[in-house]
C-alpha positions in Angstrom: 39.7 -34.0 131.7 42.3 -32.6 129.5 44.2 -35.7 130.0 41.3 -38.0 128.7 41.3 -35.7 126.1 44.2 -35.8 124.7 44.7 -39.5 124.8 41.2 -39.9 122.4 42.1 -36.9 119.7 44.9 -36.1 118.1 44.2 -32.1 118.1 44.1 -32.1 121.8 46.8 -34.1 121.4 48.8 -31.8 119.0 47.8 -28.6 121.0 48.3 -30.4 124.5 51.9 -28.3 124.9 50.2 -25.1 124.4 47.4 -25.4 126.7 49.4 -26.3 129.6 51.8 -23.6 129.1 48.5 -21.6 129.2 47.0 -23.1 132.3 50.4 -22.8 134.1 50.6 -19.5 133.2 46.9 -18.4 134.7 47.3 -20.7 137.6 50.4 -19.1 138.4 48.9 -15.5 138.0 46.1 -14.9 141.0 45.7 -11.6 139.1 44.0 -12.8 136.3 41.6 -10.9 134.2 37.9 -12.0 134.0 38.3 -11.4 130.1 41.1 -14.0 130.4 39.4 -16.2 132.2 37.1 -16.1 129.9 39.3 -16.9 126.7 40.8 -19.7 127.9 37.3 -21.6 129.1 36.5 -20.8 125.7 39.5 -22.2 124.4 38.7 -25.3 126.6 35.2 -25.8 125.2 36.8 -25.4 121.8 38.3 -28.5 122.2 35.8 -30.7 124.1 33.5 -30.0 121.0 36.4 -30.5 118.8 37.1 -34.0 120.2 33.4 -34.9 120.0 33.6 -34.3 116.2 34.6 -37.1 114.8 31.7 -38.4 113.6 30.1 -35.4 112.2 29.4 -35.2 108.5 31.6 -32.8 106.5 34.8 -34.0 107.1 36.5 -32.1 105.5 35.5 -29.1 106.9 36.2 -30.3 110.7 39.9 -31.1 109.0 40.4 -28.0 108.5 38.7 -25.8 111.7 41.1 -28.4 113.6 44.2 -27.2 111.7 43.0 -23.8 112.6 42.4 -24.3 116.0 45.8 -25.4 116.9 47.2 -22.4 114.7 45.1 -20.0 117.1 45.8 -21.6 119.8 49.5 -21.4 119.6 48.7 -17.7 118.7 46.5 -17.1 122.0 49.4 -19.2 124.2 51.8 -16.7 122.8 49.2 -13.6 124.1 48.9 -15.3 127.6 52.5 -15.1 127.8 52.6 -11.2 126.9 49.6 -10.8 128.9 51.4 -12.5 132.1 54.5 -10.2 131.2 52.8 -7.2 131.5 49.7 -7.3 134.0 50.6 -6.3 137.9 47.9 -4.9 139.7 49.8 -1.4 139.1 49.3 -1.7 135.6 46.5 -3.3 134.6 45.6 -4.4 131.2 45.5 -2.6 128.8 42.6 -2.0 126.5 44.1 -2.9 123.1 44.8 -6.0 124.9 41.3 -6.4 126.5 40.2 -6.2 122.9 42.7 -8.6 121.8 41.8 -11.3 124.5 38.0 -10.5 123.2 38.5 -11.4 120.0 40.4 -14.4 120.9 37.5 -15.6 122.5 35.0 -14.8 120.2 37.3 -16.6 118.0 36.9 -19.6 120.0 33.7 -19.5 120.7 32.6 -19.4 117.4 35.0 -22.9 116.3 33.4 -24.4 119.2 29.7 -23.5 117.4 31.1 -24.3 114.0 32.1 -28.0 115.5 28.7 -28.9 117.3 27.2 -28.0 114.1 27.1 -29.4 110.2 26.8 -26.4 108.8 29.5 -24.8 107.5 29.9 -21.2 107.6 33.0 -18.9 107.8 34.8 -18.4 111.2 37.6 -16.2 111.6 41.0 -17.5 113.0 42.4 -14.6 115.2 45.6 -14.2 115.2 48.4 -11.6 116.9 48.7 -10.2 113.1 46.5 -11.5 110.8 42.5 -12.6 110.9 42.2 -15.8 108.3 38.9 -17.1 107.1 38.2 -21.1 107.7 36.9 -21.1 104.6 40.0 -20.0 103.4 41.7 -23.1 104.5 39.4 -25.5 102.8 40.1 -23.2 99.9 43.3 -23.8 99.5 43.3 -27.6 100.4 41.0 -27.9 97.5 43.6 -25.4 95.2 46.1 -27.4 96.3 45.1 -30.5 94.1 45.7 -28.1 91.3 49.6 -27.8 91.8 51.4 -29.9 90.1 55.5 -29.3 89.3 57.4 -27.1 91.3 57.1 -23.5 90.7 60.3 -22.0 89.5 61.0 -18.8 90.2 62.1 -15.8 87.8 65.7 -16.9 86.9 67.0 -12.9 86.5 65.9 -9.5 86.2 67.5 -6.7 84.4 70.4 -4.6 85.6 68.5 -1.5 86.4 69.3 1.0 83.6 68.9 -1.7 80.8 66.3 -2.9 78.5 64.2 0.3 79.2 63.0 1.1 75.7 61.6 -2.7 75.8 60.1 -2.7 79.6 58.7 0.5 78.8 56.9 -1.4 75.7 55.6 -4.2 78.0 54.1 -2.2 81.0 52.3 0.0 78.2 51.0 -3.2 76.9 49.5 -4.2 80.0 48.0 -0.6 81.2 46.1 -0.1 77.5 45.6 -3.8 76.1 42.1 -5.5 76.8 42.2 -9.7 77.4 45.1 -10.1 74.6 48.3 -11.6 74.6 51.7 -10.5 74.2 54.1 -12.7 73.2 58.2 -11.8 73.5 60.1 -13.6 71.4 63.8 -14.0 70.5 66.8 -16.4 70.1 68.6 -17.9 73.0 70.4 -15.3 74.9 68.4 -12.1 73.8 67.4 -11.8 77.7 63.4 -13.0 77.3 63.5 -14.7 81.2 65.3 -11.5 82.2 62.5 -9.4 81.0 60.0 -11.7 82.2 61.7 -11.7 85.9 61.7 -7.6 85.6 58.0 -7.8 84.5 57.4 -10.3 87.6 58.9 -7.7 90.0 57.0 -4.8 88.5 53.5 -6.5 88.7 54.0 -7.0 92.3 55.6 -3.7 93.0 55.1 -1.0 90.6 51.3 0.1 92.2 49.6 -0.3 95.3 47.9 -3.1 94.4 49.4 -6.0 93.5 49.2 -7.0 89.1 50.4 -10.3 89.2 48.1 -13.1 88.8 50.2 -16.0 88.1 54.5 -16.7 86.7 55.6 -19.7 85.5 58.7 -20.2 84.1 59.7 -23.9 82.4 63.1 -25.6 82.1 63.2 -28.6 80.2 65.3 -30.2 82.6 63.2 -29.7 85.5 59.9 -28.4 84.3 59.0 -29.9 81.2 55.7 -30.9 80.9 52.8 -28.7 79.5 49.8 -30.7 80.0 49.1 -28.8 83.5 49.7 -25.9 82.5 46.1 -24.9 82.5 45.4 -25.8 86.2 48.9 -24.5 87.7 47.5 -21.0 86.1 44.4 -21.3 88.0 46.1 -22.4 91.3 48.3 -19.5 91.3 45.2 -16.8 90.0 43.4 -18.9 93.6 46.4 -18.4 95.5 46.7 -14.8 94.6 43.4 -13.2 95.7 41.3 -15.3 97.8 37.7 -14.4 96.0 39.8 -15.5 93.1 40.6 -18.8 94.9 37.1 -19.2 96.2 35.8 -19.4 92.9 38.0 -21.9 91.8 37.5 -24.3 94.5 34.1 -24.5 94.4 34.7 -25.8 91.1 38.0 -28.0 91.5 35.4 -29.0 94.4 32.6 -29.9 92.2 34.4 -31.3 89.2 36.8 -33.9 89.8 37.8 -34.3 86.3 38.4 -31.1 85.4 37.3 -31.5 81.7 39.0 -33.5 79.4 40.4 -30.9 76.3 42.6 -28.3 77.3 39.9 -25.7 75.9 37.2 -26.9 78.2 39.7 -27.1 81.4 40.7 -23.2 80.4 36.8 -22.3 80.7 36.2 -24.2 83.6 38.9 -22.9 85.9 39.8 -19.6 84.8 36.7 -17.8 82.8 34.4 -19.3 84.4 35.5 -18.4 87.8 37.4 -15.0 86.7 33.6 -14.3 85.2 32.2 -15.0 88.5 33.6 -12.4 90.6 32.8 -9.1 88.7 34.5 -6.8 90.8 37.9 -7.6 89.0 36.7 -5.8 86.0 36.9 -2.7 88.1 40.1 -2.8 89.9 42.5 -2.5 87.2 44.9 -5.2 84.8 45.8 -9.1 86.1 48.8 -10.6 84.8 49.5 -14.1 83.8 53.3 -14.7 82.6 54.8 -17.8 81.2 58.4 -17.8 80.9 59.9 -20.3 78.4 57.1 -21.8 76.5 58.8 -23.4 73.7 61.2 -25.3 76.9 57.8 -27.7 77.7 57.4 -28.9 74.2 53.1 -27.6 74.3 51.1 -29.3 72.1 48.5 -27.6 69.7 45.9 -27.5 71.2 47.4 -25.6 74.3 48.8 -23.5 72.1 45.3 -22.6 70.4 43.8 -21.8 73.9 46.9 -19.4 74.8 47.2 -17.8 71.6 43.1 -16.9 72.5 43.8 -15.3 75.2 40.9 -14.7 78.1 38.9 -12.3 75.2 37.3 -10.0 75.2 34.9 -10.7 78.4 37.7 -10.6 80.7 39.0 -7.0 79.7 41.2 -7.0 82.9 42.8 -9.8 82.2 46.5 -10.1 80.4 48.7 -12.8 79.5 52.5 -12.5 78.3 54.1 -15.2 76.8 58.3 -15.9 76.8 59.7 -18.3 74.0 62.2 -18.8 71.2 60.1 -18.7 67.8 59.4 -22.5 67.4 58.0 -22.9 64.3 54.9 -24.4 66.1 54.9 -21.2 68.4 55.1 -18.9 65.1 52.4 -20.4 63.2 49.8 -20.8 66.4 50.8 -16.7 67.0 50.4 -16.1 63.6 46.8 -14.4 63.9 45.8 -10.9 64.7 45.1 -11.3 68.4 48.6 -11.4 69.3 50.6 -8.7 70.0 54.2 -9.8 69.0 57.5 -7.9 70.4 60.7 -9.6 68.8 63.9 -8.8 70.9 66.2 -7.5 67.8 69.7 -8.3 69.4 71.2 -6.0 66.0 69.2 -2.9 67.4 71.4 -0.1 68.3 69.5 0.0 72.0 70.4 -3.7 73.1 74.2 -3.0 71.9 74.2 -0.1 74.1 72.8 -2.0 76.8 75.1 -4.8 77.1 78.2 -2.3 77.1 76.7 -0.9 79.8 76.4 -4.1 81.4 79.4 -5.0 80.8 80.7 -1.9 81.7 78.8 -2.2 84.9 80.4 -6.1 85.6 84.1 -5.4 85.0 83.6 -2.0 87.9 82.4 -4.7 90.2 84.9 -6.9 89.9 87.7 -4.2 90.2 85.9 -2.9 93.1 86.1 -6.0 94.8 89.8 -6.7 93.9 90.1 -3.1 95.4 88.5 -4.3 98.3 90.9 -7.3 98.9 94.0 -4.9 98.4 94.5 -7.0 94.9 97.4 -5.4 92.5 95.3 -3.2 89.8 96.6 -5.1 87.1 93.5 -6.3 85.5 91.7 -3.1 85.7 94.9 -1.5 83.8 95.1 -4.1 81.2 91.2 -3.6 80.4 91.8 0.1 80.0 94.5 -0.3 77.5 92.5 -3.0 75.7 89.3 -1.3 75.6 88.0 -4.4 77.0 84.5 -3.1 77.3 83.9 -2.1 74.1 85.9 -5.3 72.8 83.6 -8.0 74.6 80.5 -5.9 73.7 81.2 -6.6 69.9 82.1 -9.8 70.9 78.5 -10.4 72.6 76.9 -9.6 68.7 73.4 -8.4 70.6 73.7 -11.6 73.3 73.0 -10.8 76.7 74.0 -14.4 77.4 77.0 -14.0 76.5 77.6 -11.0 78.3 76.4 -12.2 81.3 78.6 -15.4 80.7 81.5 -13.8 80.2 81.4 -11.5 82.7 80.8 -14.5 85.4 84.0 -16.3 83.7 86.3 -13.4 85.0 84.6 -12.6 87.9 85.4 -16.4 89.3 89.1 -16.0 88.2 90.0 -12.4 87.6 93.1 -12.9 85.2 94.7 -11.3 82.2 94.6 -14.6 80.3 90.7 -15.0 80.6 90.5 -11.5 79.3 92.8 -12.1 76.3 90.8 -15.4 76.1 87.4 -14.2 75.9 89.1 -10.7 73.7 90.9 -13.0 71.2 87.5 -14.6 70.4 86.4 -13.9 66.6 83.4 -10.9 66.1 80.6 -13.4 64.1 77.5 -11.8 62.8 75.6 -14.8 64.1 73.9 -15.1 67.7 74.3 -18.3 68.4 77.7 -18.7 67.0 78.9 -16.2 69.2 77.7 -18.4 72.4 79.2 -21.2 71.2 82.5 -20.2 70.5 82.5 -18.6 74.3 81.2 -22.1 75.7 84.4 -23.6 73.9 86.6 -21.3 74.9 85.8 -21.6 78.5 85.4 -25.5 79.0 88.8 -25.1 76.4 90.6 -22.3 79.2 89.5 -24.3 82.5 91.3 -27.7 81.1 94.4 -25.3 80.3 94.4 -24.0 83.4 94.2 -27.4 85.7 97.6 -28.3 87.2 96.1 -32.1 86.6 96.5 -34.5 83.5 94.4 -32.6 80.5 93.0 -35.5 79.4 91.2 -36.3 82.9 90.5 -33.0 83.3 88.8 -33.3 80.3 87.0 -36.4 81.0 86.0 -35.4 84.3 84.3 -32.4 82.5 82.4 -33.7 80.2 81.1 -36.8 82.9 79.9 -34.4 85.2 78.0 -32.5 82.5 76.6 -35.1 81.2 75.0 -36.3 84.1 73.4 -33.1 85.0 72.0 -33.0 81.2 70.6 -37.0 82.7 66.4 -35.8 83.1 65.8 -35.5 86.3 63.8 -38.0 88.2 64.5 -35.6 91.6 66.0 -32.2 92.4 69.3 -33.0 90.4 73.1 -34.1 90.6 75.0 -33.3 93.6 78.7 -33.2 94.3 77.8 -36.2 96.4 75.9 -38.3 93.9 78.5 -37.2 91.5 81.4 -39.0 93.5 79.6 -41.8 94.3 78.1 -43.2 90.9 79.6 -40.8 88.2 83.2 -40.2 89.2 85.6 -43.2 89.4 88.0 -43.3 92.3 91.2 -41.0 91.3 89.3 -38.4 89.6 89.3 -34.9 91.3 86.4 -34.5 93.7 83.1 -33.2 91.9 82.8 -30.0 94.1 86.0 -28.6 92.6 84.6 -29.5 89.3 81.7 -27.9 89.9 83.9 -24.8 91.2 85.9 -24.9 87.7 82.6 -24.5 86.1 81.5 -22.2 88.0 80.5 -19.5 84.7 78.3 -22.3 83.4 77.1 -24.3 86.0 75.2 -23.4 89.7 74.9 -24.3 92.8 72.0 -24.0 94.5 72.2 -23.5 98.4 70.4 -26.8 99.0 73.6 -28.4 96.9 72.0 -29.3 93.5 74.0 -28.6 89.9 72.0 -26.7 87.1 72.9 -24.9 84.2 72.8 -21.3 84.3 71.3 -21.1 80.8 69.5 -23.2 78.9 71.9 -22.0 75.8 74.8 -24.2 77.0 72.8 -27.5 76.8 71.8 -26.5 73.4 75.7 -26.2 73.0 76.7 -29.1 74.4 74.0 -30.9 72.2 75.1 -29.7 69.3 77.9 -31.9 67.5 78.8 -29.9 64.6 78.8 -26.1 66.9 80.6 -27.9 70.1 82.7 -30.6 68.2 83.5 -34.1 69.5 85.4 -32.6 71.7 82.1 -31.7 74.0 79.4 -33.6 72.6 77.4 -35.2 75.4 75.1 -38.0 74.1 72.6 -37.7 77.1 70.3 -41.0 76.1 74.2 -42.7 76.5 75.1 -40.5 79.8 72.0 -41.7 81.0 71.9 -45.3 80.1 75.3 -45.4 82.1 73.8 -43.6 85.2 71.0 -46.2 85.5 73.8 -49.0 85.3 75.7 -47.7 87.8 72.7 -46.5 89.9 71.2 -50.4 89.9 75.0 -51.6 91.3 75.2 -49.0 93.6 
């Protein structure tokens, strides 16, 4: 009968593997508890009804109890393999595993009533860990129309022991504010995404209960588009408490337009549901971060409905906002709601902080060379240069540079970088700073190449340029790189990339991104980087597409 089954629905189909393993398993065992016996005709019925189906109204419900029978079905195949383990008529079963098999079948029992009947109501998927509500599944199928861009994940956190004047700042923010909005704002390189990362990690962590509500970071290369911004914050507030999520699917569920101004799509799925479950007032702050606001060019009217808030009838609500002060970003913050925090990169505090991070880099590194037996000659030479307090004058406040220069000697741990980076000119402004370390490393690396300079150079700047190309996908790899950026007696892109490796990353799935925003600005900038390194992406691009159409 199984057979027939299988052959007319794909669930029995799907879940065919796992119920013979089951039925060998009993058949095999003559000692077989009742309770057992029990689960799997249960299981059985489970799927007759589950094949008969088909036809019932509320599709989308009988979707989803399928994808949760096969999930508990795996799960029970997995306890009738531990139940055939254990049981000898010595030692019978035991009574946390009667209870287990119970449940199990309950489990079953109630799909197989939910699937001879239209109405929906919530039936628990038992697992060997976890219980998970079918109406949770539909949930989230429904939240899932919300998403819309990748999430991208914090890109650092602070070394532990820095920025604690200004973390302090924030997490008082969040315990004593009531529905307002921070914003943290600062040039390129002051360390915002850090903070934000830290901020991440100390929602989640920092009490028993977990703070954070939603993080979204943007990067203009992958991430650049604002105009969902107000539905991916109310997929992740769904996906992060499941009342939460309920709410919100009823009404993605209800209203398949979502609203039409970016006001009336912030009322519809966050207040309105947020309002809806009461209980949150009680149980302490939610926070929503957005990491790099002015990087997804948000228009005005999205930046009218952040600078709100959620107000004053969601108390226990917080948002904290990430960006550069864009003028458009200034004057939409301008009001008395907002709670500004500028990152001063002059202050006395953030000096201190990047010589201890620096400080904290260059014992790494000499620690490793330890490890490797290496000659202590850079660790000498840094000592008898002051090197630490040299690059932290150097940094003028930046923790990008810091970080920057720190990865430069770490990836080639020589006297010359040190001198490089050391011999660099103390400027008063930020940004000047980073520039002249971006030109001094692209500037180092072609000095250092045993090939022709003037490839090198070329190579360089191709390769840059084509990761600067917006992305259609996940990015440039080395081997999209050699095949329609490269021409044939260039050096291979991977070692490129490895040259580059203080500016430009990896990632383990092989794609190329910059490591800071800062450097495209750089590279962007004709009169800071020269002609030298000015990449005209719009022309980078136009080539790409040439060669792409050939290829």
């Amino acid at each position: 009968m199984m057979k027939d089954l299988r052959e007319v629905d794909f669930v029995a189909d799907i879940a065919w593997c796992f119920l013979s393993k089951g039925i060998d398993i009993l058949r095999k065992n003559k000692e077989s508890n009742k309770v057992v016996v029990d689960l799997y005709k249960a299981m059985f019925s489970a799927y007759v009804s589950a094949s008969r189906a088909e036809e019932k109204e509320n599709a989308e419900v009988i979707r989803s109890c399928r994808q949760a029978l096969i999930r508990q079905t795996i799960e029970c195949t997995l306890f009738i393999e531990g139940y055939a383990r254990k049981i000898t008529v010595e030692h019978p079963l035991s009574a946390q595993l009667l209870d287990k098999a119970v449940k199990f079948r309950e489990g079953f029992m109630a799909m197989d009533n939910l699937f001879q009947s239209t109405i929906t109501k919530e039936v628990e998927v038992v697992t060997l860990g976890v219980q998970v509500p079918i109406n949770r599944l539909v949930m989230r199928g429904q939240l899932d129309h919300l998403r819309v861009f990748p999430q991208l994940g914090p890109k650092s956190t602070c070394l532990r022991g820095t920025r604690g004047q200004t973390i302090n700042a924030l997490m008082s923010w969040i315990a004593e504010c009531s529905g307002g909005v921070l914003w943290v704002n600062g040039v390129s390189g002051s360390g915002k995404s850090s903070l934000m990362g830290t901020l991440r990690e100390l929602a989640i962590n920092a009490s028993g209960r977990k703070r954070l509500g939603a993080f979204i970071r943007y990067d203009r290369m992958e991430s650049p588009d604002s105009s969902k911004l107000i539905t991916t914050i109310a997929y992740l507030l769904g996906m992060s408490d499941n009342r939460i999520g309920m709410a919100i699917s009823l009404v993605a569920h209800g209203s398949p337009s979502l609203a039409s101004s970016e006001k009336e799509r912030f009322e519809l799925l966050i207040e309105q549901p947020l309002r809806s479950v009461p209980v949150l007032a009680d149980e302490g702050p939610l926070v929503v971060i957005i990491d790099g606001l002015d990087e997804c060019n948000p228009s005005d009217e999205l930046l009218a409905v952040l600078a709100n808030g959620f107000g004053s009838r969601l108390p226990f609500m917080r948002m904290v906002i990430a960006s550069r002060p864009l003028e458009s970003i200034v004057w939409a913050f301008s009001h008395s709601g907002i709670t500004p925090i500028t990152l001063d990169t002059s202050s006395e505090a953030t000096r201190r902080d990047i010589r201890y991070y620096i400080d904290h880099q260059l014992s790494s590194i000499f620690a490793d060379q330890e490890a490797r037996h290496a000659p202590d000659t850079l660790q000498r030479m840094c000592e008898a240069l002051i090197a630490v307090e040299g690059l932290s004058k150097r940094a003028n406040g930046s923790f990008v540079w810091a970080v920057t220069a720190c990865r430069f000697i770490r990836e080639f741990p020589t006297i010359t970088r040190l001198q490089t980076l050391l011999g660099l000119e103390i400027l008063t402004d930020c940004t000047d700073s980073i520039a002249n370390l971006y030109k001094a490393i692209l500037s180092l690396i072609v000095a250092e190449a045993d090939e022709d300079k003037d490839v090198i150079r070329r190579c360089i700047c191709t390769v840059l340029g084509a990761i600067m190309i917006p992305r259609r996908s996940e990015g440039m790899t080395a081997e999209i790189l050699d095949d329609l950026v490269l021409v044939p007696g260039d050096p291979p892109a991977y070692l490129i990339l490895a040259d580059l490796g203080a500016v430009v990353q990896v990632s383990l799935d092989g794609f190329a991104r910059f490591f800071d925003m800062s450097f495209y600005d750089f590279l962007r900038d004709r009169d800071r980087c020269g002609e030298e390194w000015y990449i005209d992406v719009e022309e980078r691009k136009k080539v790409f597409d040439e060669r792409l159409s050939c290829y």
